[in-house]
GUPALUM-931017 format. One line per field, with one value per residue: residue number from 1; residue in one letter; chain; x, y, z of N, C-alpha, C in turn. Coordinates in steps of 0.02 Angstrom, whole numbers, plus 50000, padded with zeros to 5 digits. Each point is the difference from the previous one (the first is absolute). Layout:
REM residues N
num: (NUM,...) $
residuo: (A,...) $
cadena: (A,...) $
n_px: (X,...) $
n_py: (Y,...) $
n_pz: (Z,...) $
ca_px: (X,...) $
ca_py: (Y,...) $
ca_pz: (Z,...) $
c_px: (X,...) $
c_py: (Y,...) $
c_pz: (Z,...) $
END
This chain:
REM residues 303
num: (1,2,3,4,5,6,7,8,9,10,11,12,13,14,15,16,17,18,19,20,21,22,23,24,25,26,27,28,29,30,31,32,33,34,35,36,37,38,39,40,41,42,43,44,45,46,47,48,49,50,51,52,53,54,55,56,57,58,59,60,61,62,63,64,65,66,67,68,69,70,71,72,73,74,75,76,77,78,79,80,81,82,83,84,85,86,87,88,89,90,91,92,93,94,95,96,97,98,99,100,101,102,103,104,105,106,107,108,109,110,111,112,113,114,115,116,117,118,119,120,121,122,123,124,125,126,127,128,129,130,131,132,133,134,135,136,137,138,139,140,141,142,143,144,145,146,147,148,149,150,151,152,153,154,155,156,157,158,159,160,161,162,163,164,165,166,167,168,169,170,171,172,173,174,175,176,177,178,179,180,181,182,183,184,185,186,187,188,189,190,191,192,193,194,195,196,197,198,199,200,201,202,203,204,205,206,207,208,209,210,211,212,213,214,215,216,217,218,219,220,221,222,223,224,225,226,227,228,229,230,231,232,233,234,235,236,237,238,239,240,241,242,243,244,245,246,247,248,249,250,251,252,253,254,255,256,257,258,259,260,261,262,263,264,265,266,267,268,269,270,271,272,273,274,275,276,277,278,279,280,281,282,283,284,285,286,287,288,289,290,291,292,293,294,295,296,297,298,299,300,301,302,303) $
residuo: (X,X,X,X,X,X,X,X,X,X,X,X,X,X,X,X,X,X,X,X,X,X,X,X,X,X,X,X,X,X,X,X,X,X,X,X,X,X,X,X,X,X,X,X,X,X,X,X,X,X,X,X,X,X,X,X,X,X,X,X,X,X,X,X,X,X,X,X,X,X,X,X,X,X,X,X,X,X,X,X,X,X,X,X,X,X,X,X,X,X,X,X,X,X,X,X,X,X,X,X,X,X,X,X,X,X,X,X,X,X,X,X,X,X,X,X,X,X,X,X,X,X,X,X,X,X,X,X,X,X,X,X,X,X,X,X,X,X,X,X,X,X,X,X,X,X,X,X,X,X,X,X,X,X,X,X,X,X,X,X,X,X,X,X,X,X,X,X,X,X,X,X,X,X,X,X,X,X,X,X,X,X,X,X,X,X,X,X,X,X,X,X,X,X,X,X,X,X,X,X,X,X,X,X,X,X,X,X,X,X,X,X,X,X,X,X,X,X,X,X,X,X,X,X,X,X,X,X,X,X,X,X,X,X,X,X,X,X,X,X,X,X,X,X,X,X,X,X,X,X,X,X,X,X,X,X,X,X,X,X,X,X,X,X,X,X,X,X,X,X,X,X,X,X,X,X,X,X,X,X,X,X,X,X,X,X,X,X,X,X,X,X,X,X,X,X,X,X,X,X,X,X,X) $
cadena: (A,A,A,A,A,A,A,A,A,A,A,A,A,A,A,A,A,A,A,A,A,A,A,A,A,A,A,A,A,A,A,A,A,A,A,A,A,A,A,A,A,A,A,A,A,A,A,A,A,A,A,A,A,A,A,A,A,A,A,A,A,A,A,A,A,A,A,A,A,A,A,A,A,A,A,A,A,A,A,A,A,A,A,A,A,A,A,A,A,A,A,A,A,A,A,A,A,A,A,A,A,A,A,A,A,A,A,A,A,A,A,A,A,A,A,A,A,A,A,A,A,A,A,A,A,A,A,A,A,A,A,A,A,A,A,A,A,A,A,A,A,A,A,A,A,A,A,A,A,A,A,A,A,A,A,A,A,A,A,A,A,A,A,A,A,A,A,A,A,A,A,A,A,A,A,A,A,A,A,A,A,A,A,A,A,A,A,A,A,A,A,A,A,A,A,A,A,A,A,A,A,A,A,A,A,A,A,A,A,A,A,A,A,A,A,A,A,A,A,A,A,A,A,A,A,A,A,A,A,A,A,A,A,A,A,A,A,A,A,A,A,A,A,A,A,A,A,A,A,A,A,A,A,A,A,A,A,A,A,A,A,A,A,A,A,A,A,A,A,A,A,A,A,A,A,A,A,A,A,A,A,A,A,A,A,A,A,A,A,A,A,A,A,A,A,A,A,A,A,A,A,A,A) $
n_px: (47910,49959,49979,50024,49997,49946,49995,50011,49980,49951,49989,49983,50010,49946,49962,50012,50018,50067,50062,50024,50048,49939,49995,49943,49986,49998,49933,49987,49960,50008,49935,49999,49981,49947,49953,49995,49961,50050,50015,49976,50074,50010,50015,49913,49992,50012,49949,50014,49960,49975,50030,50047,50035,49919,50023,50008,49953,49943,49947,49988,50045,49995,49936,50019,50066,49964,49978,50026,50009,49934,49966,50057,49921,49961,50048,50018,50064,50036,50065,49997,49930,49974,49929,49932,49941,50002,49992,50016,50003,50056,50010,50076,50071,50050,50042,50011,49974,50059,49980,49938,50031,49986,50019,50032,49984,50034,50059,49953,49947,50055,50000,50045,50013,49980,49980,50014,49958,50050,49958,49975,49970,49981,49974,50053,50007,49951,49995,50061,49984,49972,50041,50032,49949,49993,50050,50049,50012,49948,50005,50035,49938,50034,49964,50080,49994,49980,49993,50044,50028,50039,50057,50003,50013,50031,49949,50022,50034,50052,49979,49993,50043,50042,49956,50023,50045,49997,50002,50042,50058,50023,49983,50025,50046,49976,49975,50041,50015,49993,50024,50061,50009,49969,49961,49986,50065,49995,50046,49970,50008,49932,49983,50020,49943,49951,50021,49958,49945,49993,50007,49965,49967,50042,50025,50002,49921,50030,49995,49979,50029,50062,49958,50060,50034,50055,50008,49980,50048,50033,49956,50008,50060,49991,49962,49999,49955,50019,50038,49952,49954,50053,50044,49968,49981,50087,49980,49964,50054,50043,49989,49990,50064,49960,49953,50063,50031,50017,50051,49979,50061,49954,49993,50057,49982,49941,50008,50036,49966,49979,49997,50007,49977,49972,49966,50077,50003,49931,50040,50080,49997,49941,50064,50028,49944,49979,49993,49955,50048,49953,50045,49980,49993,50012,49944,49983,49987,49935,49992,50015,49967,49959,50017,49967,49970,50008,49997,50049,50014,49966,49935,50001,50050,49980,50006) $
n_py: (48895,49940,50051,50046,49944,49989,50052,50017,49917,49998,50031,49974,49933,50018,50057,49969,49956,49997,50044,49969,50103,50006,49969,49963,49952,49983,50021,50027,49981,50017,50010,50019,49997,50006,49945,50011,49993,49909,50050,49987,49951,50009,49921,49999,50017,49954,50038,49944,49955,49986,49943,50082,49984,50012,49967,49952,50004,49992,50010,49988,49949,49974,50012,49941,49973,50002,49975,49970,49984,49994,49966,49948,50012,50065,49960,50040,49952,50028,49998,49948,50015,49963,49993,49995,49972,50014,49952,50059,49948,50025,50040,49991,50048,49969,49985,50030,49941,50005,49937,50039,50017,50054,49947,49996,50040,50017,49982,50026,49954,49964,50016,50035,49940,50033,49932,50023,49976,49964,50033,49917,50037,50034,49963,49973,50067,50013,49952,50013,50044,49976,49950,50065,50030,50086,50001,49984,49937,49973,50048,49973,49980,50020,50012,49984,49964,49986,49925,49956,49988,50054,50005,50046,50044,49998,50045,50000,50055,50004,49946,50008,50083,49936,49959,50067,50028,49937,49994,50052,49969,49929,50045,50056,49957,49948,50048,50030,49949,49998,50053,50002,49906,50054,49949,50031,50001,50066,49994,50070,50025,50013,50014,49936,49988,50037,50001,49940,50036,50063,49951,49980,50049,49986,50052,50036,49944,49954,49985,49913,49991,49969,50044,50046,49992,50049,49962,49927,50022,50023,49937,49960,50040,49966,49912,49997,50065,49949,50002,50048,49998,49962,50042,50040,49995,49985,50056,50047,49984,50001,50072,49957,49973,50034,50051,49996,49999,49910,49990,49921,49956,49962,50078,49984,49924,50016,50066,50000,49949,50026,50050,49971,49935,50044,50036,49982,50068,49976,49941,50024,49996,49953,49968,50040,49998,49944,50049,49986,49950,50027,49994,50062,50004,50047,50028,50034,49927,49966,50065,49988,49950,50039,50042,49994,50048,49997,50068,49953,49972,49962,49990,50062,49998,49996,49999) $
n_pz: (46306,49972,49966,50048,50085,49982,49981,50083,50018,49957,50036,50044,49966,49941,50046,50026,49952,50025,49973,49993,50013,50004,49962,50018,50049,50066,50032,50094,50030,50045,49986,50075,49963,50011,49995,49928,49957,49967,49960,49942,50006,49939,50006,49987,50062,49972,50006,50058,49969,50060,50016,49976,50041,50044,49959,50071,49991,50036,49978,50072,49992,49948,50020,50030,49950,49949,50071,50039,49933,50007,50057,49946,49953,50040,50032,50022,49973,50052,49979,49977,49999,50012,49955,50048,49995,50072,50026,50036,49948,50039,49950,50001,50027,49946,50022,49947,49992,50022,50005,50041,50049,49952,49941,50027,49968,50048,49996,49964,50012,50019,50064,50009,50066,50055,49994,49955,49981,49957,49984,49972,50031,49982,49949,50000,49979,49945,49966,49987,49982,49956,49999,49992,49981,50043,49971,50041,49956,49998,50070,49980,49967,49957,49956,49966,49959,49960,49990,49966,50089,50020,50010,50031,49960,50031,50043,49958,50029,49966,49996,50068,49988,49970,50039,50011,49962,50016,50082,50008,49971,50037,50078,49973,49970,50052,50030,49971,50016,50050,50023,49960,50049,50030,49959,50041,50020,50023,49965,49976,50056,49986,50071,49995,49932,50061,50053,49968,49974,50052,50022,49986,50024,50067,49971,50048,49989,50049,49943,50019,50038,49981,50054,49968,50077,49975,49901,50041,50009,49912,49955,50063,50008,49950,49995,50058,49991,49946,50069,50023,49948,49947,50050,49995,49934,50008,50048,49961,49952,50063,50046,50022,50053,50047,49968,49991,49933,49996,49985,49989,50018,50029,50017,50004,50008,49976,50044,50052,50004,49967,50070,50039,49950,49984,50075,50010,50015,49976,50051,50010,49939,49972,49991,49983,49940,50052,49999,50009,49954,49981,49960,49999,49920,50025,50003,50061,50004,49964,50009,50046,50004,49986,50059,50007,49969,50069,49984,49999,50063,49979,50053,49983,50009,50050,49922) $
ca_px: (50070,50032,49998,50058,50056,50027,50022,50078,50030,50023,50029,50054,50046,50047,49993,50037,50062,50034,50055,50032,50021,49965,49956,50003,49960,49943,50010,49961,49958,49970,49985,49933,49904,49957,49991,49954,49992,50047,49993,50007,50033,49982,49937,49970,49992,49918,49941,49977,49943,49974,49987,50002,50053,49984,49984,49956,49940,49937,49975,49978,50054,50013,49956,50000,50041,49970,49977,50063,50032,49955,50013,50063,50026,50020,50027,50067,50036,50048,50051,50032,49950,49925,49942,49987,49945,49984,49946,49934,50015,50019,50050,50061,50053,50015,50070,50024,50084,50050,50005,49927,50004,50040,50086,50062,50016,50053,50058,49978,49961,50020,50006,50042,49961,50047,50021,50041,49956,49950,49912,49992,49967,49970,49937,50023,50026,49944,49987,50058,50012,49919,49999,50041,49950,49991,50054,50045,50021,49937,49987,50064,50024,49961,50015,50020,50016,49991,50048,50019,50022,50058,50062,49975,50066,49977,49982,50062,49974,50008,49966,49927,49981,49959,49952,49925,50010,49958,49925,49947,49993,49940,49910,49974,50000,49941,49938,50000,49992,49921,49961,50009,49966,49947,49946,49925,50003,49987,50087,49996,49921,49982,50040,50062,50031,50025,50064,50073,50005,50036,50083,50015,50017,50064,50029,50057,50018,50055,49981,50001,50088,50047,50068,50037,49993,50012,49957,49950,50008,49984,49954,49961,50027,49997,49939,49988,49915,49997,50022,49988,49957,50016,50019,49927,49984,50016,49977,49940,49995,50040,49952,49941,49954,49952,50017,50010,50049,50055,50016,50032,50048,49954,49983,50047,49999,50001,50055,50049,50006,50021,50074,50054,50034,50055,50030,50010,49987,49933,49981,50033,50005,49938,49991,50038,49942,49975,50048,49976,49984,49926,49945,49962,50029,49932,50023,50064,50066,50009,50023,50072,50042,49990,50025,49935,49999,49950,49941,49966,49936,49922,49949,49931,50020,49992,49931) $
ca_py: (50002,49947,50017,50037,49956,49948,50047,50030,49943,50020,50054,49997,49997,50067,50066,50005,49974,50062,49985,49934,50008,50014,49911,49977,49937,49987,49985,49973,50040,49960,50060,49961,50011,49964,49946,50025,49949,50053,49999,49948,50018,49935,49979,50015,49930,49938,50000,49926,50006,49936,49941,49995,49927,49921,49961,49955,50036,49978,50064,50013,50043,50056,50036,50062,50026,50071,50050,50017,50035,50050,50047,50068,50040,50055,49978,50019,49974,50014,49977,49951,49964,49955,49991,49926,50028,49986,49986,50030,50064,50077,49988,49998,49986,49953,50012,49932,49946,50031,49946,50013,50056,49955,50010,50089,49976,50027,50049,50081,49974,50004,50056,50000,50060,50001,49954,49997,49944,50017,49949,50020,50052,50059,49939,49950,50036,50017,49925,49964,50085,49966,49942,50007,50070,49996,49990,50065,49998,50016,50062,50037,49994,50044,49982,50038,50017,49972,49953,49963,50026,50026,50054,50058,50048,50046,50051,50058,50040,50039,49970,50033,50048,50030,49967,50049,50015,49948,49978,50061,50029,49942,49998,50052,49962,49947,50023,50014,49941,49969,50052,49990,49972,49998,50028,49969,49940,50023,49999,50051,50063,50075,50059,49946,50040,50071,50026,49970,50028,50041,49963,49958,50053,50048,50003,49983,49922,49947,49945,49952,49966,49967,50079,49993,50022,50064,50038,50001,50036,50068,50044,50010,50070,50058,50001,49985,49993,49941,49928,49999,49961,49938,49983,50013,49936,49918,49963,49984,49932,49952,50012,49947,49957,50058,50040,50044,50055,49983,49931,49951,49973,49979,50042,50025,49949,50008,50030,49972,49940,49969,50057,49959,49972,50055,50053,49960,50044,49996,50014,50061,50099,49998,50021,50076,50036,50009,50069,50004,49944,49965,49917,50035,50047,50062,50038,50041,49961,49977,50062,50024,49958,50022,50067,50051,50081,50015,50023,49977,49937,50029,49931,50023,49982,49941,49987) $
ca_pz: (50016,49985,49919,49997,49993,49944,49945,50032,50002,49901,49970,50053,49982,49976,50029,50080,49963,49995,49979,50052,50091,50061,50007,50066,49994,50052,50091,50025,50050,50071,50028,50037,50011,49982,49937,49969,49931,49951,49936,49957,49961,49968,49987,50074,50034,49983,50036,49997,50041,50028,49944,49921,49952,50005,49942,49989,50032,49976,49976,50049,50032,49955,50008,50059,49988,49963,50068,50031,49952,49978,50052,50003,49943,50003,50058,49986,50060,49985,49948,50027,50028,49969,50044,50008,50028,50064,50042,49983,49938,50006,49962,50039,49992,50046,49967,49934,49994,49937,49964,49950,49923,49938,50004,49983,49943,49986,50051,49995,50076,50071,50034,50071,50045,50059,50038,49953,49952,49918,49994,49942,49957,50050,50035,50027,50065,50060,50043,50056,50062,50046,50035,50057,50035,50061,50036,49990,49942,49956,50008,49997,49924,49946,49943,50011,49931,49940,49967,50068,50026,49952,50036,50009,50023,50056,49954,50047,50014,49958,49969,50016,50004,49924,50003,49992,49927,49934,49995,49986,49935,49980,50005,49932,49941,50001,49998,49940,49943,50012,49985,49926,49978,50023,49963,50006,50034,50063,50028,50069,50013,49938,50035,49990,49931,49961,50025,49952,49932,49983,49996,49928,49955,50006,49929,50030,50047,49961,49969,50017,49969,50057,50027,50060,50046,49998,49996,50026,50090,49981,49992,50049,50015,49927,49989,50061,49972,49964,50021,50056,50017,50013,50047,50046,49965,50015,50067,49990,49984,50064,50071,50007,50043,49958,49980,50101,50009,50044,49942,50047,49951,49945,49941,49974,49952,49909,49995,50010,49979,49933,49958,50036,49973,49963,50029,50084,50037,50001,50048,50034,49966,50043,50077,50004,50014,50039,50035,50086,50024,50021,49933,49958,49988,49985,49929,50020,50004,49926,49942,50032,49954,49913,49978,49992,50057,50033,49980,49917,50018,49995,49997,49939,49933,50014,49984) $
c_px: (50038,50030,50064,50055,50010,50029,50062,50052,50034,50068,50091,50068,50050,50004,50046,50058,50041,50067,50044,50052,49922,49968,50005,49966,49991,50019,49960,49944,49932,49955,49932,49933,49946,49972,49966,50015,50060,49979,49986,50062,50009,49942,49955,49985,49932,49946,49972,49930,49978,49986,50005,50036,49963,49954,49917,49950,49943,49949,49987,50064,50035,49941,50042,50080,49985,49986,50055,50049,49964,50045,50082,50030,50020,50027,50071,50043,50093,50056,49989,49962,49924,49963,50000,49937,49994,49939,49927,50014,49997,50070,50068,50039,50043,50090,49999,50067,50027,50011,49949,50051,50038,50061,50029,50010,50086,50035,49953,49961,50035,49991,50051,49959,50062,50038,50063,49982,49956,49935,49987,49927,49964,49936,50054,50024,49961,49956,50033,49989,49915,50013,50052,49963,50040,50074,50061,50039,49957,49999,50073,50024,49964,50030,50055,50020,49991,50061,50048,50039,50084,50035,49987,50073,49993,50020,50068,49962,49985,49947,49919,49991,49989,49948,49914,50000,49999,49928,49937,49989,49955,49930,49994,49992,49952,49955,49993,49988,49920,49943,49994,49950,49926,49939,49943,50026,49990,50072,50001,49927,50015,50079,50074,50042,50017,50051,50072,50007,50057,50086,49982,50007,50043,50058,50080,50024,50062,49977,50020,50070,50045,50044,50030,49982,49987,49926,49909,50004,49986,49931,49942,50004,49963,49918,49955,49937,49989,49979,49965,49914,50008,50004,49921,49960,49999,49996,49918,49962,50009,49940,49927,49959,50016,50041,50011,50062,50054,50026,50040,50001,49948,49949,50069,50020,50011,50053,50073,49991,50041,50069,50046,50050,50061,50025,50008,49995,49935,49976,50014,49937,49913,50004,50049,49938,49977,50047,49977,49983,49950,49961,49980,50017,49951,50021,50059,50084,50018,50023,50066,50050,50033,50022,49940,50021,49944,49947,49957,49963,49930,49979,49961,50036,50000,49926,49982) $
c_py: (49943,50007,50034,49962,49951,50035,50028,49936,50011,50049,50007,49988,50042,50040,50004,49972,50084,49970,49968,49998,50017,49924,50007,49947,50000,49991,49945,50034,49960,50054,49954,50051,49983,49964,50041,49965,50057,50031,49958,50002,49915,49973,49988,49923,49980,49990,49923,50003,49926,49962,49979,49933,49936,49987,49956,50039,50001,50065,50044,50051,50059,50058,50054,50032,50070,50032,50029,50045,50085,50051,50031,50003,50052,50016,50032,50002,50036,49956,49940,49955,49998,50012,49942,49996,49933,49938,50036,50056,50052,50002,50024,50013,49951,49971,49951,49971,50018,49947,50000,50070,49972,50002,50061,49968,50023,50074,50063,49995,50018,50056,50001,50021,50033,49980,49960,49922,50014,49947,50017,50046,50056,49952,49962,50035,50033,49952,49994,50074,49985,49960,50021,50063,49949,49963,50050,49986,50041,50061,50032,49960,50021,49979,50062,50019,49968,49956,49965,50032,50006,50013,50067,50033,50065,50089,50065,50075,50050,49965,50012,50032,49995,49967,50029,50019,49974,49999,50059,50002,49949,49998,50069,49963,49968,50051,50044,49946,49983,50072,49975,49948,49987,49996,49971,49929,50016,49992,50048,50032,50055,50055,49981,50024,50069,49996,49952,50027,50048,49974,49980,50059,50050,49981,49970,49954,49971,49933,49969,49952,49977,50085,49973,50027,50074,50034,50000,50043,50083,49996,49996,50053,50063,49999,49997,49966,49970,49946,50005,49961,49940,49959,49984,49928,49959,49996,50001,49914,49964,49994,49965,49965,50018,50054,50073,50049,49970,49934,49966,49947,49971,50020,50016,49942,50000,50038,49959,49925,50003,50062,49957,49972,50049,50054,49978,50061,49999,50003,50025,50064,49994,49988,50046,50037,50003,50033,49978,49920,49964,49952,50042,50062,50069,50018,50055,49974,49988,50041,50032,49941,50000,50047,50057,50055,49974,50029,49991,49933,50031,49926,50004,49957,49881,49981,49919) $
c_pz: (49966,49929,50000,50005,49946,49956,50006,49986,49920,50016,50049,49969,49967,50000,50054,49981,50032,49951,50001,50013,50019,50033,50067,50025,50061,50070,50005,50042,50039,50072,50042,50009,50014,49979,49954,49934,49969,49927,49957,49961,49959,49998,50036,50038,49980,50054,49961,50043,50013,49945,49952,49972,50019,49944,49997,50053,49965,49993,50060,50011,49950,50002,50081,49981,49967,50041,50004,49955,49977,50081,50023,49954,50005,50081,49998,50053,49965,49971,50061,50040,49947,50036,49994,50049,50066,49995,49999,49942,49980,49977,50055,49945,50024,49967,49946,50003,49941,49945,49918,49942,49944,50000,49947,49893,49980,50057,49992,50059,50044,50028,50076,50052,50038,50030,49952,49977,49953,50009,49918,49988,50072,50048,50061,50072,50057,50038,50038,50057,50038,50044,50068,50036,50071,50024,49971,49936,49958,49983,49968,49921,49958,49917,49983,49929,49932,49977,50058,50030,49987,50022,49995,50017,50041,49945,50042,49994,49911,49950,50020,49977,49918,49980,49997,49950,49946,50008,50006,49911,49958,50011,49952,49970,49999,50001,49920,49944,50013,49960,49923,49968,50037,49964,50027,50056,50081,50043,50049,49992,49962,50051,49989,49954,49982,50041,49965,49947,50008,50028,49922,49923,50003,49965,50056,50028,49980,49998,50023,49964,50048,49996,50058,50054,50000,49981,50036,50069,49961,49992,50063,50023,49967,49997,50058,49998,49987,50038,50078,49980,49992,50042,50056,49969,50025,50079,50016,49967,50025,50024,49951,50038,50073,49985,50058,49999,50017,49955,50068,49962,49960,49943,49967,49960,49943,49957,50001,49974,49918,49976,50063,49950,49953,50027,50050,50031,50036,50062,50045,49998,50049,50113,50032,49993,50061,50065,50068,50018,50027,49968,49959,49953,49982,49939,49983,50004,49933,49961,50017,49983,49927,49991,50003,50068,50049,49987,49910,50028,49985,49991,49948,49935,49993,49987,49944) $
END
């Protein structure tokens, strides 16, 4: 999954670019769940391991550090916490000081949370969302978007509604480009490609460009077919953790984090999805968002 976002991040800027009467630039959004590890967005938090910065140490102790280092090596601790091996050396999760991570080489690092504070990098924030587990701040912040935190213009109505129509036309586009430059890099599954092939060999596609509104509302009209596995794609790529049929804001991360800064609609248009207000969006929600026929939902196609 990590090969696509990095590849969607390339491509964001100028695929989703609309005309500039359509431009648009950013919300906000604040949803309470569960604790569950966020996405990776940026850079990853530095798995520090016992002792690494003590310098002066004698062979003994450097013998039992290789211990300790050997046993979480393959130790896997979510965004924002370290191992670090116990007393009776058994390896722990355990919260990293936001101080150990590195410094931000620049404004592209930062990340906004919720809480409307820029942290210089995705490492600094999840240290800081470790150190508050288990209280009601904690529980109620989330990484909310890529770069520092911004004025956000509020998304009016007429402006939602043209907010599906770029972005149905941007996930064809992304999944057509990947098909194109796919060689051998495993961008999608063997079943992935054939169903992109035949969008990529329809004589009738519309090519990838700054269209206008109109004409992206004719040819969804006109091409329909086109645009209903796309759409299936990009929540199969969401639904991850776990995998359950259901996107919550934090599978919705990767997504929304880096199209905020340019589609202030972003986070209106994703919580209007959730029709039944429950934190959670089905699939049935996600495609009605998009415009899809009820009976054109299919899980099969969530492959």
């Amino acid at each position: 999954m990590r090969v696509w976002i990095v590849f969607v991040l390339c491509l964001a800027g100028h695929a989703m670019a609309a005309p500039t009467e359509e431009e648009a630039i950013v919300d906000e959004l604040v949803t309470e769940e569960p604790v569950v590890e966020e996405p990776e967005v940026g850079a990853n938090p530095v798995q520090i391991e016992v002792g690494e910065f003590d310098e002066a140490i004698d062979i003994g102790e450097e013998v039992e550090e290789v211990a300790a280092e050997n046993l979480c090596l393959n130790y896997h601790c979510k965004k924002g916490k370290v191992c670090e091996v116990d007393e009776g050396n058994t390896p722990m999760c355990v919260c990293q000081d936001p101080s150990t991570c590195p410094p931000a080489e620049g404004d592209f690092e930062h990340v906004c949370g919720t809480d409307n504070k820029t942290y210089d990098s995705s490492c600094h924030f999840f240290a800081t969302k470790c150190t508050l587990e288990g209280t009601k701040k904690g529980h109620k912040l989330h990484l909310d978007y890529v770069g520092p935190c911004k004025f956000i213009e509020p998304c009016m109505d007429t402006e939602l509604n043209e907010f599906p129509l770029r972005m149905r036309d941007w996930l064809k586009n992304v999944l057509v480009t990947l098909y194109e430059r796919d060689q051998d890099n495993n961008l999608l599954t063997e079943k992935q490609k054939l169903r992109v092939k035949k969008i990529h060999e329809n004589e009738k596609r519309l090519q990838a460009g700054p269209h206008s509104l109109d004409l992206l509302a004719h040819d969804f009209e006109k091409n329909y077919n086109m645009y209903i596995y796309p759409v299936h794609w990009q929540f199969g790529q969401l639904d991850q953790h776990p995998v359950d049929g259901y996107l919550t804001h934090t599978e919705l991360s990767p997504l929304r984090a880096p199209l905020i800064p340019m589609e202030h609609c972003t986070t209106r248009f994703f919580e209007e999805c959730d029709a039944d207000d429950d934190k959670y969006i089905a699939l049935e929600e996600w495609a009605a968002c998009f415009g899809l026929k009820e009976q054109d939902v299919d899980k099969d196609l969530i492959i």
